[in-house]
N, C-alpha and C positions, 0 to 999 in steps of 0.2 A: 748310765751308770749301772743301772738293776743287769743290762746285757754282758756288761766287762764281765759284770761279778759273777755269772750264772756258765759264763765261756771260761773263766779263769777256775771254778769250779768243775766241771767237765774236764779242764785239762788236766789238774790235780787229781782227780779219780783215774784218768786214763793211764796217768803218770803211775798209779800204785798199782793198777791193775798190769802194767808194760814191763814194773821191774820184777815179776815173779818170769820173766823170758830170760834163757841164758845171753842168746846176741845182745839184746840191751847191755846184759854186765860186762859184755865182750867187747863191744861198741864204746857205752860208756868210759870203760878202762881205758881204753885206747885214745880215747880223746881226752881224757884225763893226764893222758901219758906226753901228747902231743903238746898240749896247753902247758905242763909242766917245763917240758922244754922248750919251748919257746920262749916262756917267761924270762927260765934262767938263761938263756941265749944271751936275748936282747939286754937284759942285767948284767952282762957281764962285759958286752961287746961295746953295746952302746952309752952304759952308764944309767940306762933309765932306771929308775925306782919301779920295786917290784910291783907296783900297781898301775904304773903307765906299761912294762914291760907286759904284763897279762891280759893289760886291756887290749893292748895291736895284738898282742899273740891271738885273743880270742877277737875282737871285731875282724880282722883280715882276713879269717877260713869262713865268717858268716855270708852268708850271701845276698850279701846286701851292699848298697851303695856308700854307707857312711864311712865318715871322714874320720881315719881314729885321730888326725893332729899332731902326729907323731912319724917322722920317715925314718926306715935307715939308712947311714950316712955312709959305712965304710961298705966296701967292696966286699968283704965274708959279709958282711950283713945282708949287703942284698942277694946274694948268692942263695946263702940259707935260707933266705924270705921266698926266691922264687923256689925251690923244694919244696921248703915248709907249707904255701899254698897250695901247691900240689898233692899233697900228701893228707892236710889238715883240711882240706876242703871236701873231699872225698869222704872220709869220715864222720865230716860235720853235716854233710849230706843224711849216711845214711843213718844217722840218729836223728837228722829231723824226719828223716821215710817213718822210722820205728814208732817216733812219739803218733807223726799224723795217722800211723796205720791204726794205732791204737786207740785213737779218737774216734777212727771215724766206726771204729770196733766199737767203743763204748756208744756210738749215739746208735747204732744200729738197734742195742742190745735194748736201750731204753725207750725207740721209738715199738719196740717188736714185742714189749711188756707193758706196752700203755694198751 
């Protein structure tokens, strides 16, 4: 637990230290932008509730294996979905580049001041 806490700590600092970069606010916005529409997509096309709609929008560009529970059913759905990973995964990438660059920035800086 004392480790979660000490790593989730670390990322939070690296986190305040990443957002004085312009790319973060550029990156950020963009995926912000992304995720926005996606939401409202799926909200409109498929009927889902804006919080199942944000949760596929945002699990399906992460790169990861999970199952968000949720398909879509119609033909513009799936259309949009193969773009939108295209587009939202690229993205999603390189804001997680920015966070982990920034980490491994911060432990550099902490291990080269002990």
């Amino acid at each position: 637990m004392i480790s979660f806490i000490l790593t989730a700590w670390r990322l939070v600092k690296a986190l305040f230290g990443v957002m004085k970069m312009r790319l973060f606010w550029a990156v950020f916005t963009t995926l912000a932008l992304i995720l926005l529409s996606g939401t409202l997509f799926y909200h409109q096309t498929e009927g889902w509730p804006y919080m199942d709609a944000f949760y596929f929008a945002f699990i399906s560009i992460m790169p990861t294996g999970l199952d968000a529970g949720v398909v879509p059913t119609s033909t513009v759905s799936k259309i949009f979905t193969m773009i939108y990973l295209m587009v939202g995964m690229g993205v999603m990438l390189a804001m997680i580049l920015i966070i982990g660059r920034a980490v491994i920035k911060f432990e550099r800086e902490e291990t080269t001041h002990k």
